[in-house]
Backbone as XML, in Angstrom:
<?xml version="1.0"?>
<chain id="A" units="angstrom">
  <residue number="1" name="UNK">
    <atom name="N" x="8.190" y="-27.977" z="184.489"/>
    <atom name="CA" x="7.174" y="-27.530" z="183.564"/>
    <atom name="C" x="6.756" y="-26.092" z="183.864"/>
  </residue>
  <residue number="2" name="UNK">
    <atom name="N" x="6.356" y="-25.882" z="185.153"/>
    <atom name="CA" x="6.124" y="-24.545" z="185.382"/>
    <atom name="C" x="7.011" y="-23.469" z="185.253"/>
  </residue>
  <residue number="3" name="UNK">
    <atom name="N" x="8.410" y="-23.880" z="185.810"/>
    <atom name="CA" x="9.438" y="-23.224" z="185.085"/>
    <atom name="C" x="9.580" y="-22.756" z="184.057"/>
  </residue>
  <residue number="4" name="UNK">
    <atom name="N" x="9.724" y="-23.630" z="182.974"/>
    <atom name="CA" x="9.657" y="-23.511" z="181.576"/>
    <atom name="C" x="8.866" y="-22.562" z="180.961"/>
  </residue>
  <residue number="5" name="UNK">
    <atom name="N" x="7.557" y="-22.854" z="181.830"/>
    <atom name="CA" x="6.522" y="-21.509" z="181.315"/>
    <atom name="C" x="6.678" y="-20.110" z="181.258"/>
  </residue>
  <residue number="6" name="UNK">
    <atom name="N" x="7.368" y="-19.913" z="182.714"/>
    <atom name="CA" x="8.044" y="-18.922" z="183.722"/>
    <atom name="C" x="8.866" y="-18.413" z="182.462"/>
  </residue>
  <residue number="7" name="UNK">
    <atom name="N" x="10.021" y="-18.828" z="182.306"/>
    <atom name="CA" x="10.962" y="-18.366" z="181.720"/>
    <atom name="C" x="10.911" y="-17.804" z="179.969"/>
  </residue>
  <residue number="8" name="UNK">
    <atom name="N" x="10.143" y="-18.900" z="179.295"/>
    <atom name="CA" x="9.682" y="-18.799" z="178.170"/>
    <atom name="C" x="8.712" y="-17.435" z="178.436"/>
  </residue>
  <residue number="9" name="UNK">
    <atom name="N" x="7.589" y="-17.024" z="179.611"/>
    <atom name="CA" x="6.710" y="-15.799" z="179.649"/>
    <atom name="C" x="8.068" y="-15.000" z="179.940"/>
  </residue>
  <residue number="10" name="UNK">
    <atom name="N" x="8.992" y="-14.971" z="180.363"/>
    <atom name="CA" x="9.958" y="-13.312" z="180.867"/>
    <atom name="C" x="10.568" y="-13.026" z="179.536"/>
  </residue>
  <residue number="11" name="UNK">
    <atom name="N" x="11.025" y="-14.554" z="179.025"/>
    <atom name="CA" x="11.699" y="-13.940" z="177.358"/>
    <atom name="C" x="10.707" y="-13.481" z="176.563"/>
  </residue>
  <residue number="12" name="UNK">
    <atom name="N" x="9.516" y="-13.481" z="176.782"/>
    <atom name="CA" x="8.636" y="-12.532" z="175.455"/>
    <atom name="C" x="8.232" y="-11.519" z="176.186"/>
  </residue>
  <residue number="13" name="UNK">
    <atom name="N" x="8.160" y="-10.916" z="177.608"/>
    <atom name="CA" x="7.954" y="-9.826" z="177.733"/>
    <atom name="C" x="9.261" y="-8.703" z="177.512"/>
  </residue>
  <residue number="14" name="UNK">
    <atom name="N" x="10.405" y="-9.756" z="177.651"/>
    <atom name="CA" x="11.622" y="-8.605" z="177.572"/>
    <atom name="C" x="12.049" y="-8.442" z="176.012"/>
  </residue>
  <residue number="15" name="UNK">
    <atom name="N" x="11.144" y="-9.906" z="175.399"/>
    <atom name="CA" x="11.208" y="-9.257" z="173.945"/>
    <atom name="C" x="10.428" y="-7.964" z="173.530"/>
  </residue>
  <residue number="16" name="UNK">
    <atom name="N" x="8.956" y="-7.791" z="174.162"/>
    <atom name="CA" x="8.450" y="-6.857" z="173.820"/>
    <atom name="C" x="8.412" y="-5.758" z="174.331"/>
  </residue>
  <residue number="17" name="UNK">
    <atom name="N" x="9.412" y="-5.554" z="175.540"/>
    <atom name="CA" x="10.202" y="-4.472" z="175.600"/>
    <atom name="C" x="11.141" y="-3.353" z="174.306"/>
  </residue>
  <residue number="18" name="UNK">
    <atom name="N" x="12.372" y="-4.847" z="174.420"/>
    <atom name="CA" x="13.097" y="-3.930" z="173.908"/>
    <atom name="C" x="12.517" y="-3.644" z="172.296"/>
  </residue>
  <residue number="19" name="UNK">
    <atom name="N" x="11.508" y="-4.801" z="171.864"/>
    <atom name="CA" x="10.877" y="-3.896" z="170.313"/>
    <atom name="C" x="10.012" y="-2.778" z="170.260"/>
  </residue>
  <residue number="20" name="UNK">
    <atom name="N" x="9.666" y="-2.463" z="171.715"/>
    <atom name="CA" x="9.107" y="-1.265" z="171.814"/>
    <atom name="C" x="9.869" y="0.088" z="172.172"/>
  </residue>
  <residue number="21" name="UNK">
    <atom name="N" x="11.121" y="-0.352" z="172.264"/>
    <atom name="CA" x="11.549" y="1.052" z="172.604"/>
    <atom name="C" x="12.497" y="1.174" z="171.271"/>
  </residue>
  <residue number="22" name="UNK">
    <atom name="N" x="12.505" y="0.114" z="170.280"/>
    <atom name="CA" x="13.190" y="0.220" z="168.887"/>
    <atom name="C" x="12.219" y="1.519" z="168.135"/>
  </residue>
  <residue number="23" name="UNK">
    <atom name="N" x="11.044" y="1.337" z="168.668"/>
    <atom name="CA" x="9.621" y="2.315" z="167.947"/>
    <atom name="C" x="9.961" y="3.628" z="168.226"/>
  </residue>
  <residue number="24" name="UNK">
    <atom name="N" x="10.845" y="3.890" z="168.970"/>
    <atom name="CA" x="11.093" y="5.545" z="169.418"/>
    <atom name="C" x="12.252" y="5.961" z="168.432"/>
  </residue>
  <residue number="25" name="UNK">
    <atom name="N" x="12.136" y="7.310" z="167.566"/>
    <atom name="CA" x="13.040" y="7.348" z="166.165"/>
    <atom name="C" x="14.404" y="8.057" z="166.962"/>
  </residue>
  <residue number="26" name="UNK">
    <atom name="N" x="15.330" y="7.953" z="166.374"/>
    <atom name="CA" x="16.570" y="8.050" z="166.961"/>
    <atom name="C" x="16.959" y="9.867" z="166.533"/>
  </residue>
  <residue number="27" name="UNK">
    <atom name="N" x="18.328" y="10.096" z="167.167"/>
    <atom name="CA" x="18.449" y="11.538" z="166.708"/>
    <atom name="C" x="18.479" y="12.360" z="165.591"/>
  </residue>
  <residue number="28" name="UNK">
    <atom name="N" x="18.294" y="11.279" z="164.523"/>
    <atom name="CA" x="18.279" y="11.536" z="162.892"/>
    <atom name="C" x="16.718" y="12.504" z="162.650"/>
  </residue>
  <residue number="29" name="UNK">
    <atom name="N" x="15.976" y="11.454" z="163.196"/>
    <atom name="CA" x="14.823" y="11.624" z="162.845"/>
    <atom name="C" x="14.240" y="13.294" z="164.021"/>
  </residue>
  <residue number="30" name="UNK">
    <atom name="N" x="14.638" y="13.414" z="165.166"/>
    <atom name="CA" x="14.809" y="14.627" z="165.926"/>
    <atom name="C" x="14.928" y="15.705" z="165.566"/>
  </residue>
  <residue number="31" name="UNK">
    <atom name="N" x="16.326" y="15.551" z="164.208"/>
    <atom name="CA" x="17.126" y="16.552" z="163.675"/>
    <atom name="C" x="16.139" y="17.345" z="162.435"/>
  </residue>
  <residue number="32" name="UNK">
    <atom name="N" x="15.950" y="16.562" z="161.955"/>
    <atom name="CA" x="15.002" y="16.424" z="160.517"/>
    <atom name="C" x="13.639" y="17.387" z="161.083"/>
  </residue>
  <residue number="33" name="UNK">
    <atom name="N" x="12.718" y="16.766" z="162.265"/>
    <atom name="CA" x="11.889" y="17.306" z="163.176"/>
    <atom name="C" x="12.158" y="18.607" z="163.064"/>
  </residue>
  <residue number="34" name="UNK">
    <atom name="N" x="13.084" y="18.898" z="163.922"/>
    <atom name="CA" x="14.074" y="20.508" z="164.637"/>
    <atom name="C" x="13.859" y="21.153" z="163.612"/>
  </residue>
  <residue number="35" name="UNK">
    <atom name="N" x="14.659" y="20.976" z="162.239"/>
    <atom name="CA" x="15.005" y="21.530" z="161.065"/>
    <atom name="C" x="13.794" y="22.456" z="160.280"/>
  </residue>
  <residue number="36" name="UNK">
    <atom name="N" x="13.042" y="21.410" z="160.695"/>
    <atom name="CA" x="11.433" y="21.834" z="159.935"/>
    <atom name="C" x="10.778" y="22.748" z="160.776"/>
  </residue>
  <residue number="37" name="UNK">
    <atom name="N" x="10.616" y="22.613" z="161.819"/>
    <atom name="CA" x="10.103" y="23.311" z="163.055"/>
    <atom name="C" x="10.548" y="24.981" z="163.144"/>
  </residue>
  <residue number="38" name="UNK">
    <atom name="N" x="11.587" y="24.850" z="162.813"/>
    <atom name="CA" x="13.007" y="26.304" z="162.949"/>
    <atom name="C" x="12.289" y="26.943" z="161.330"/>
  </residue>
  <residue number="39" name="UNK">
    <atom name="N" x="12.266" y="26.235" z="160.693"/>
    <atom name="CA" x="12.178" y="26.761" z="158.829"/>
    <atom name="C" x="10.833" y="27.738" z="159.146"/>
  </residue>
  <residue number="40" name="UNK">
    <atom name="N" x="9.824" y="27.306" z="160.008"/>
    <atom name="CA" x="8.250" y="27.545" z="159.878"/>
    <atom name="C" x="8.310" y="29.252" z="161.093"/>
  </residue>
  <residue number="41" name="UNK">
    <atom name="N" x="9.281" y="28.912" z="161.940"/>
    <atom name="CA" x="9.631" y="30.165" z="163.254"/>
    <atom name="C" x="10.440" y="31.063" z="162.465"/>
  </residue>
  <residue number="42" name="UNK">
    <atom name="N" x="11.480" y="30.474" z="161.587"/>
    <atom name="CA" x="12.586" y="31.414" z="161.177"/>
    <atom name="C" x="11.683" y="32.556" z="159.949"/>
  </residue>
  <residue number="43" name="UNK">
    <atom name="N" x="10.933" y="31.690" z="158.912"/>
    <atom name="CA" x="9.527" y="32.375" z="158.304"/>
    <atom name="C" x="9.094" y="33.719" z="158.879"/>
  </residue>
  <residue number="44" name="UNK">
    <atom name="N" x="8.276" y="33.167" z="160.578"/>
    <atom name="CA" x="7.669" y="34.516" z="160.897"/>
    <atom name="C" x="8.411" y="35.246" z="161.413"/>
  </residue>
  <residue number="45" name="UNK">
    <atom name="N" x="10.078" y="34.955" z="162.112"/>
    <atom name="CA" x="10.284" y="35.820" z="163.421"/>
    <atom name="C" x="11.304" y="36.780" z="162.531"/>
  </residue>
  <residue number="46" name="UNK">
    <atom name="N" x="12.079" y="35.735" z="161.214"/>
    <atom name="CA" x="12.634" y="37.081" z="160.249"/>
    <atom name="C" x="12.248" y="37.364" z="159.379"/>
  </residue>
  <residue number="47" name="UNK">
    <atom name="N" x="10.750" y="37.173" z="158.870"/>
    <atom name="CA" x="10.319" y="37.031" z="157.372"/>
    <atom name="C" x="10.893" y="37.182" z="156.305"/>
  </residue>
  <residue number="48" name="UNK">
    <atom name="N" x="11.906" y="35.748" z="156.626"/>
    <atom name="CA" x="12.396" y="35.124" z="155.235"/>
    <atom name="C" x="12.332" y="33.755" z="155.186"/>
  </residue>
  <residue number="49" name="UNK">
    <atom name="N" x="11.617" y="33.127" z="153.937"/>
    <atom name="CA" x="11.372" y="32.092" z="153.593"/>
    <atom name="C" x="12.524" y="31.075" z="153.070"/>
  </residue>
  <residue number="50" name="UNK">
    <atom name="N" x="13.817" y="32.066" z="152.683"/>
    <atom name="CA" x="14.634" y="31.311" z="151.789"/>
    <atom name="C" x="15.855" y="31.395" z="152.698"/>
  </residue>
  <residue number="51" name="UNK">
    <atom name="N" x="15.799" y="31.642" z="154.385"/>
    <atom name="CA" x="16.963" y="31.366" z="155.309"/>
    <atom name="C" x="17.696" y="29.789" z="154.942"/>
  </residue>
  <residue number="52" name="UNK">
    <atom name="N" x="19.103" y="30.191" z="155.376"/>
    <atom name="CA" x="19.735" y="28.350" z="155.227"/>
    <atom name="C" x="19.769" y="28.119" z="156.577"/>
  </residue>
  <residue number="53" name="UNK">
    <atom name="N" x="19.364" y="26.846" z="157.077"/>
    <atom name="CA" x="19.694" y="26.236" z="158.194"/>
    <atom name="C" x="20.865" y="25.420" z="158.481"/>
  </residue>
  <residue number="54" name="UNK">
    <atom name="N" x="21.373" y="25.342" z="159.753"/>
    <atom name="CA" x="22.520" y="24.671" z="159.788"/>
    <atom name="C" x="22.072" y="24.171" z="161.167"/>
  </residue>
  <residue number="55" name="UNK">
    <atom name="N" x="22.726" y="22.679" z="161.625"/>
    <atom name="CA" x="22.852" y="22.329" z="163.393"/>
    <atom name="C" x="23.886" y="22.698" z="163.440"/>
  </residue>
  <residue number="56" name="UNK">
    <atom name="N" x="24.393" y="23.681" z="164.871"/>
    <atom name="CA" x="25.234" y="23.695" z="165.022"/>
    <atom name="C" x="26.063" y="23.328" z="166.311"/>
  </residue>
  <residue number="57" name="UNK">
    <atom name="N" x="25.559" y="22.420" z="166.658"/>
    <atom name="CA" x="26.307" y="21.158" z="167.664"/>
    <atom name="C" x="25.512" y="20.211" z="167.730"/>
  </residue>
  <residue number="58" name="UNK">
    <atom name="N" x="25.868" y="18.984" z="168.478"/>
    <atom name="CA" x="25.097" y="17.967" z="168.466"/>
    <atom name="C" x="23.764" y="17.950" z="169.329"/>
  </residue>
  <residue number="59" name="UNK">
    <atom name="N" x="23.038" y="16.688" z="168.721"/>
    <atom name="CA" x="22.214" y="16.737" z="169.786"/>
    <atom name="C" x="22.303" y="16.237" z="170.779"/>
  </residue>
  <residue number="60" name="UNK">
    <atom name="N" x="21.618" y="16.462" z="172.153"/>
    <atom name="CA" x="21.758" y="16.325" z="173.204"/>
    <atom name="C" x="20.266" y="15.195" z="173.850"/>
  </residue>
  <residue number="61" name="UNK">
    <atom name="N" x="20.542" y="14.338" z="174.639"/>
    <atom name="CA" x="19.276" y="13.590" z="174.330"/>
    <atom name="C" x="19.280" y="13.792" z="176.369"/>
  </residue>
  <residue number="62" name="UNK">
    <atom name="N" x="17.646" y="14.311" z="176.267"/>
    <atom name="CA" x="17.082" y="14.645" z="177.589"/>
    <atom name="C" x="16.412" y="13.536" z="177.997"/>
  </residue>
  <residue number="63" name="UNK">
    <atom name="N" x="16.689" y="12.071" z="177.671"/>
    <atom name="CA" x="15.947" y="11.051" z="178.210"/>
    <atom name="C" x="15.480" y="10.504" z="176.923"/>
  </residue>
  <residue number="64" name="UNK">
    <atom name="N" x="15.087" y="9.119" z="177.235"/>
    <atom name="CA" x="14.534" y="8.240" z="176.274"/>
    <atom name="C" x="14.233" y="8.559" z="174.567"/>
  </residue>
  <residue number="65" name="UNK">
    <atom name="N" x="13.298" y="9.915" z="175.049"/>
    <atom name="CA" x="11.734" y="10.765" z="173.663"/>
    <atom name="C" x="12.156" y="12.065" z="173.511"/>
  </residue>
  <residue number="66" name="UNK">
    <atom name="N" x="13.446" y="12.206" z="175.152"/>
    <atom name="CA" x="13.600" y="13.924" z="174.607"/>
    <atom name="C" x="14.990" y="14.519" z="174.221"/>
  </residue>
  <residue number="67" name="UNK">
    <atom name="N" x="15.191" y="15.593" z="173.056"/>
    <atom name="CA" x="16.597" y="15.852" z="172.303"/>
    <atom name="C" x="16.342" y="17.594" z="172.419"/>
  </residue>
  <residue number="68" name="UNK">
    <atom name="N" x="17.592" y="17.681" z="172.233"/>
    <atom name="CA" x="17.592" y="19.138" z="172.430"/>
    <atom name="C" x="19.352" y="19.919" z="171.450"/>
  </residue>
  <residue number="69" name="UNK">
    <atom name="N" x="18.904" y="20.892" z="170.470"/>
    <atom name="CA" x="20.063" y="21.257" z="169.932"/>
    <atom name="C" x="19.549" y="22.888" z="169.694"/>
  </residue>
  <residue number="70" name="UNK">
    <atom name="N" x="21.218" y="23.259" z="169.452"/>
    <atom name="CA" x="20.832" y="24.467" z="168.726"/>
    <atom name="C" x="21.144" y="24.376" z="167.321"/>
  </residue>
  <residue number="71" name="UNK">
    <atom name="N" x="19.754" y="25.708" z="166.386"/>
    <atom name="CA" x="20.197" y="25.803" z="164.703"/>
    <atom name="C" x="20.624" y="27.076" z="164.651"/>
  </residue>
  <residue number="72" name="UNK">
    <atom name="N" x="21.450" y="27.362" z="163.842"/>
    <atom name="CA" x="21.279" y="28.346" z="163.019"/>
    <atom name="C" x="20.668" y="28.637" z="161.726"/>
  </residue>
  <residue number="73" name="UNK">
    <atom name="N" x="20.397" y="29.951" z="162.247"/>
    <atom name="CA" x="19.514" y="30.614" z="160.735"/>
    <atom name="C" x="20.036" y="31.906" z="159.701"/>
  </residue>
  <residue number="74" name="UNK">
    <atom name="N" x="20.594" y="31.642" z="158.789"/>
    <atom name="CA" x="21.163" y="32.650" z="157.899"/>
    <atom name="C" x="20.354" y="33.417" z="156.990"/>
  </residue>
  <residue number="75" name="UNK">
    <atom name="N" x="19.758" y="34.592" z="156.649"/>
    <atom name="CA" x="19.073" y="34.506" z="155.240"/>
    <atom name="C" x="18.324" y="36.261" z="155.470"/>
  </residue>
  <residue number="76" name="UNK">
    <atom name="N" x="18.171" y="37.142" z="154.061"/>
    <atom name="CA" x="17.285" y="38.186" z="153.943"/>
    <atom name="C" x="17.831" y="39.376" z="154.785"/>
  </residue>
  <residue number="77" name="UNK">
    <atom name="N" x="19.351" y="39.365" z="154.948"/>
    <atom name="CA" x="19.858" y="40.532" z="155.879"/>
    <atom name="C" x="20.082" y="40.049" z="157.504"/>
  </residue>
  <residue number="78" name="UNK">
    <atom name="N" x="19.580" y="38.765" z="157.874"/>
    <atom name="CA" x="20.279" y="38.712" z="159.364"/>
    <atom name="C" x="19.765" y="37.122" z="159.775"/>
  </residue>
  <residue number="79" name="UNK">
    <atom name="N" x="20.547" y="37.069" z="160.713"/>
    <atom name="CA" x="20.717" y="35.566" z="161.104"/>
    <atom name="C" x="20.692" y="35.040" z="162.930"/>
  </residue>
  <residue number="80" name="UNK">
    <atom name="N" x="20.171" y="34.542" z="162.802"/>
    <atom name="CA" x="19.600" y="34.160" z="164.365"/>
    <atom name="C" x="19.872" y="32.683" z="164.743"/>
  </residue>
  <residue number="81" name="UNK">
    <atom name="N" x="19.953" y="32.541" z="165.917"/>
    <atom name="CA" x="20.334" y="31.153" z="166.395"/>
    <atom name="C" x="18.845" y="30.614" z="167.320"/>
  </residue>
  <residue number="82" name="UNK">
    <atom name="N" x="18.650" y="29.397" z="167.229"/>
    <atom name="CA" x="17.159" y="28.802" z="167.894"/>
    <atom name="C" x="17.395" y="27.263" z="168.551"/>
  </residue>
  <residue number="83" name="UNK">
    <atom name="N" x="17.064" y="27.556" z="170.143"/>
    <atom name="CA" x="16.944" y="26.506" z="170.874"/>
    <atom name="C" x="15.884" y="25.675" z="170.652"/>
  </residue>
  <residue number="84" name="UNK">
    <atom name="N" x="16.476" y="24.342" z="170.375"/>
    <atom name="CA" x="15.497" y="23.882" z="169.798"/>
    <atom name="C" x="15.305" y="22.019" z="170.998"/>
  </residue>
  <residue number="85" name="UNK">
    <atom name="N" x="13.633" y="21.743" z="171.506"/>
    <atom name="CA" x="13.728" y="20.994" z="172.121"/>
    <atom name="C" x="12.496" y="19.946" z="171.148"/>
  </residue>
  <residue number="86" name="UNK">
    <atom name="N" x="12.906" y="18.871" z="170.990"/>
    <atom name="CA" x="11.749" y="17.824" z="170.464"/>
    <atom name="C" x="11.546" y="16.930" z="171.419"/>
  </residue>
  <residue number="87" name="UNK">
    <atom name="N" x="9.924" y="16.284" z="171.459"/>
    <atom name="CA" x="9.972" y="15.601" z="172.133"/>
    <atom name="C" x="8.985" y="14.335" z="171.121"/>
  </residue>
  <residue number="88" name="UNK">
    <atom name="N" x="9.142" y="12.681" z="171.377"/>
    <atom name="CA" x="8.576" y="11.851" z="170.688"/>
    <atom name="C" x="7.655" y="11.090" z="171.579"/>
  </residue>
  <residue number="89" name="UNK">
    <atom name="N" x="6.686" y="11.548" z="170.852"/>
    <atom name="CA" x="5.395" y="10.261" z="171.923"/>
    <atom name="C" x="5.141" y="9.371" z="171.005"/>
  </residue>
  <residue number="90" name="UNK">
    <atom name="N" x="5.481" y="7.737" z="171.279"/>
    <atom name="CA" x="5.504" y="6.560" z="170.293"/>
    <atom name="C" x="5.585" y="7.042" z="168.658"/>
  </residue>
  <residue number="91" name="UNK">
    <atom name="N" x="6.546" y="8.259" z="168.508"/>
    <atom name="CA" x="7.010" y="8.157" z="166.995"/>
    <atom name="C" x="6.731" y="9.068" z="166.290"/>
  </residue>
  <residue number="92" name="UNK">
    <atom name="N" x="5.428" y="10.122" z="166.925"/>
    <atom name="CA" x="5.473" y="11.378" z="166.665"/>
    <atom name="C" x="6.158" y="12.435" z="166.797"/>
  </residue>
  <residue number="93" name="UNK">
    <atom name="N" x="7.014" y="13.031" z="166.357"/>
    <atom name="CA" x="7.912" y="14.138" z="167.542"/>
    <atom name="C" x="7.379" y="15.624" z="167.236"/>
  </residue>
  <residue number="94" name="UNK">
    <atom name="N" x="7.304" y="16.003" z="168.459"/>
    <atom name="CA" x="6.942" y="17.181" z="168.478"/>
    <atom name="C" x="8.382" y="18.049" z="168.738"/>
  </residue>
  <residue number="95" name="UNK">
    <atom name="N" x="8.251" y="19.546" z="168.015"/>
    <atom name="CA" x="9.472" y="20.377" z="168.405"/>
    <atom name="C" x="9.025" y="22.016" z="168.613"/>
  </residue>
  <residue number="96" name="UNK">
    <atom name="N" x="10.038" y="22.043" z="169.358"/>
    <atom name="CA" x="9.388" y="23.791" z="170.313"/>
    <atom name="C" x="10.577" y="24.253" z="169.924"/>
  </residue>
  <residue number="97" name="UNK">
    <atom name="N" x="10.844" y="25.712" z="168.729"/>
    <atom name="CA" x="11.891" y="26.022" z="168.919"/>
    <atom name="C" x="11.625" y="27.558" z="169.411"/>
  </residue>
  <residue number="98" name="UNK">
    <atom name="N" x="12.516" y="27.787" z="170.172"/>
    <atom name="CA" x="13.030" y="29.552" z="170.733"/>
    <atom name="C" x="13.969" y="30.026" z="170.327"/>
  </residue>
  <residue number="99" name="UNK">
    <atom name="N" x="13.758" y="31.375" z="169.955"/>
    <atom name="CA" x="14.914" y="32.186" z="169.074"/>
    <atom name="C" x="15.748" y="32.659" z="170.404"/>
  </residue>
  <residue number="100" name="UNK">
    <atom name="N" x="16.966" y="32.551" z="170.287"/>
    <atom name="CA" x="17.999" y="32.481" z="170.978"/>
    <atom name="C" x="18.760" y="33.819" z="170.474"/>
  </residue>
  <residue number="101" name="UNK">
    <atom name="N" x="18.900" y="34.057" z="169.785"/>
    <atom name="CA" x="20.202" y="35.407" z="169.739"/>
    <atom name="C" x="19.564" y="35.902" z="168.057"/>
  </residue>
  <residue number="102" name="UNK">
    <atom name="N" x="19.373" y="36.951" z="167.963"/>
    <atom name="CA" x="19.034" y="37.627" z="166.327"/>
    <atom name="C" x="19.851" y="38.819" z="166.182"/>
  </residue>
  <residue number="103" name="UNK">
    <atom name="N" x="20.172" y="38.924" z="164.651"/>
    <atom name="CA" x="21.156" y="40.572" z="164.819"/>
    <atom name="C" x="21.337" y="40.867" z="163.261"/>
  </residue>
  <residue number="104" name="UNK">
    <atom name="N" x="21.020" y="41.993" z="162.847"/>
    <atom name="CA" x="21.506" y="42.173" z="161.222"/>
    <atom name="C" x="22.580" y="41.775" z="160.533"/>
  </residue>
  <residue number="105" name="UNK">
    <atom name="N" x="22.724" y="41.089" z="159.614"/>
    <atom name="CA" x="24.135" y="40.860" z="159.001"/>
    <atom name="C" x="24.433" y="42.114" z="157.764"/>
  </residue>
  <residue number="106" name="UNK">
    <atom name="N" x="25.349" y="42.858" z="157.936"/>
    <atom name="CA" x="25.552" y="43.680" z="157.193"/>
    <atom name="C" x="25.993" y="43.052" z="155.742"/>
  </residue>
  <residue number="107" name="UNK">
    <atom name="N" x="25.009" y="43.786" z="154.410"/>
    <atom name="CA" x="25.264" y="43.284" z="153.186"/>
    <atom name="C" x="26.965" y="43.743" z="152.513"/>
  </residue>
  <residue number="108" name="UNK">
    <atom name="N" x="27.182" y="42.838" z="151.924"/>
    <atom name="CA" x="28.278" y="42.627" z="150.973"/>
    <atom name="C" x="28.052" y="43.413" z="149.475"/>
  </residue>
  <residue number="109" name="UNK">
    <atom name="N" x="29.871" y="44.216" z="149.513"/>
    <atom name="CA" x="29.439" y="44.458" z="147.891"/>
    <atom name="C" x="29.840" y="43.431" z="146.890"/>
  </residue>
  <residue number="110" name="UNK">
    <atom name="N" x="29.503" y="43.329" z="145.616"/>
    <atom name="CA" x="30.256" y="42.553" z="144.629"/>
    <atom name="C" x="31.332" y="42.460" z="144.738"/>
  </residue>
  <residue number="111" name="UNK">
    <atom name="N" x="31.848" y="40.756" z="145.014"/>
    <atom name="CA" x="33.431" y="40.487" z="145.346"/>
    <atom name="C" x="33.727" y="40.325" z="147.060"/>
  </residue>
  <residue number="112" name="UNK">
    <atom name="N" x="32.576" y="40.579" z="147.436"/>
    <atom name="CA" x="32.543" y="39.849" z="149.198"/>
    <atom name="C" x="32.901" y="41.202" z="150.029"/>
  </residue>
  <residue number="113" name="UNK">
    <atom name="N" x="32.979" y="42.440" z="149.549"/>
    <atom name="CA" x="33.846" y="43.495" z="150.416"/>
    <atom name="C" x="32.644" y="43.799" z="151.224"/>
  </residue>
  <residue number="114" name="UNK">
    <atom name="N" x="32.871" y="44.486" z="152.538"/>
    <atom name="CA" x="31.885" y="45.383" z="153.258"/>
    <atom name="C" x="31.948" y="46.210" z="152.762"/>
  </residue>
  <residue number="115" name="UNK">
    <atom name="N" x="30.789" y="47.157" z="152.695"/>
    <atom name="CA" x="30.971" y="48.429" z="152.494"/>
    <atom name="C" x="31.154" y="49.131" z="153.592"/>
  </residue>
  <residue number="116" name="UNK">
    <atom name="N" x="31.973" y="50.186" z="153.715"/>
    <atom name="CA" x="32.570" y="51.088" z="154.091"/>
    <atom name="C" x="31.498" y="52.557" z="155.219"/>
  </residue>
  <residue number="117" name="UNK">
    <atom name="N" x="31.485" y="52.281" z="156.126"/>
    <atom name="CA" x="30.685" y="52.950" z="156.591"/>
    <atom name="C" x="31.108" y="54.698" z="156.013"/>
  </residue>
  <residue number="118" name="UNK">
    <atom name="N" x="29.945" y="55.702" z="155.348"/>
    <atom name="CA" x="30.125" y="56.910" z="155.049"/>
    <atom name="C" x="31.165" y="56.826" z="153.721"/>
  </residue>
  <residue number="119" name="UNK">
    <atom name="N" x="31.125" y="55.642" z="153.212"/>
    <atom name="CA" x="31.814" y="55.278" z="151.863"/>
    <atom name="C" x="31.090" y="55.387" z="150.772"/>
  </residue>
  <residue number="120" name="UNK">
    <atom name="N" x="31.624" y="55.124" z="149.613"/>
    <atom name="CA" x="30.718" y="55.326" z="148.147"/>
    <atom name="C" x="29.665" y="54.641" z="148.547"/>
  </residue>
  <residue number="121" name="UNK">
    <atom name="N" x="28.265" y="55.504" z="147.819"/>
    <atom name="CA" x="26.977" y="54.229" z="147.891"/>
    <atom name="C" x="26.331" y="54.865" z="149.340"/>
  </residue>
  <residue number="122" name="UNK">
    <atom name="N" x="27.239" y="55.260" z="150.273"/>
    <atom name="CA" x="26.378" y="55.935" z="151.746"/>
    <atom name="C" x="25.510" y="56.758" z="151.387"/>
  </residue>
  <residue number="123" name="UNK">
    <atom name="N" x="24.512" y="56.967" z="152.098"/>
    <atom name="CA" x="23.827" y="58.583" z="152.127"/>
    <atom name="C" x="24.269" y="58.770" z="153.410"/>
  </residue>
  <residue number="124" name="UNK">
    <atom name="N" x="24.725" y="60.329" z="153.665"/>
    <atom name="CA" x="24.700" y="61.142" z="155.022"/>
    <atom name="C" x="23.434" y="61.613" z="155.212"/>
  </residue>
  <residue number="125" name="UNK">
    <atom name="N" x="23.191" y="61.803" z="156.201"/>
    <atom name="CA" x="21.822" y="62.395" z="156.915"/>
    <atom name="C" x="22.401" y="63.818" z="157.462"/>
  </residue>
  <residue number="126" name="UNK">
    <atom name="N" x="21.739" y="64.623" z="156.868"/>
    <atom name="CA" x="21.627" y="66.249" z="157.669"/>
    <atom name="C" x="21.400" y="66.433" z="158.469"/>
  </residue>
  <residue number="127" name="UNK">
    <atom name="N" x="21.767" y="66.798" z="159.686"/>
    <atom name="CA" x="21.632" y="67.498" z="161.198"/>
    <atom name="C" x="20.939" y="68.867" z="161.089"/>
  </residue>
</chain>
C-alpha cells in the first residue's frame, strides 16, 4: 500500500516535470523573438525601416531558455550582420541583439550594373 502511494506520487511529479519544461517555446518561437528584436536595432543603428532580414545559420541553443544566432540585415544603402542572443523565462523571451559587422552596399544602375567608379553619372572633385 505504501508503495503504491510511493510510486503513483514519483509518476505525477515526473509528470509535472516534463509538462513543465513542454512550457519553454522551442527555436521557432526564439527565431521569430530574434527577428523582431534585430527589425527595432536595425531601425536605429541604420535608419532604415524597410531593411530585409534573413537567419543566417542555425540556431544554437545555450541551455534549456537560451538560443543564440546570427541575422542579417539588408536595406537603404548598407547591410549589417547582428549577434543575436534570446533568452526565455517560463515563455517570455527576451532578445539582446549586437551589431556585428556594418558596411555600405554600393547602389546599382538599372539592369543590376555597378557603376563605374569616375564613370558616367560621377562627379570629380577639384584639388
Amino acid at each position: 500500500m505504501v508503495r503504491g502511494v510511493l510510486v503513483r506520487g514519483c509518476v505525477a511529479v515526473v509528470g509535472l516535470v516534463v509538462a513543465g519544461c513542454g512550457a519553454f517555446p522551442g527555436d521557432a518561437a526564439h527565431a521569430d523573438a530574434a527577428l523582431h528584436g534585430v527589425r527595432d536595432r536595425v531601425g536605429f543603428d541604420m535608419d532604415c525601416k524597410d531593411a530585409q532580414l534573413m537567419r543566417l545559420g542555425d540556431v544554437s541553443r545555450l541551455g534549456q531558455q537560451m538560443t543564440s544566432m546570427t541575422i542579417g540585415a539588408v536595406g537603404c544603402g548598407k547591410k549589417a550582420t547582428y549577434y543575436v542572443e534570446c533568452v526565455s523565462n517560463w515563455g517570455n523571451i527576451t532578445c539582446t541583439a549586437k551589431m556585428n559587422t556594418a558596411q555600405d552596399v554600393p547602389r546599382q544602375q538599372p539592369g543590376g550594373v555597378k557603376p563605374e567608379p569616375g564613370g558616367a553619372g560621377s562627379q570629380q572633385v577639384a584639388e
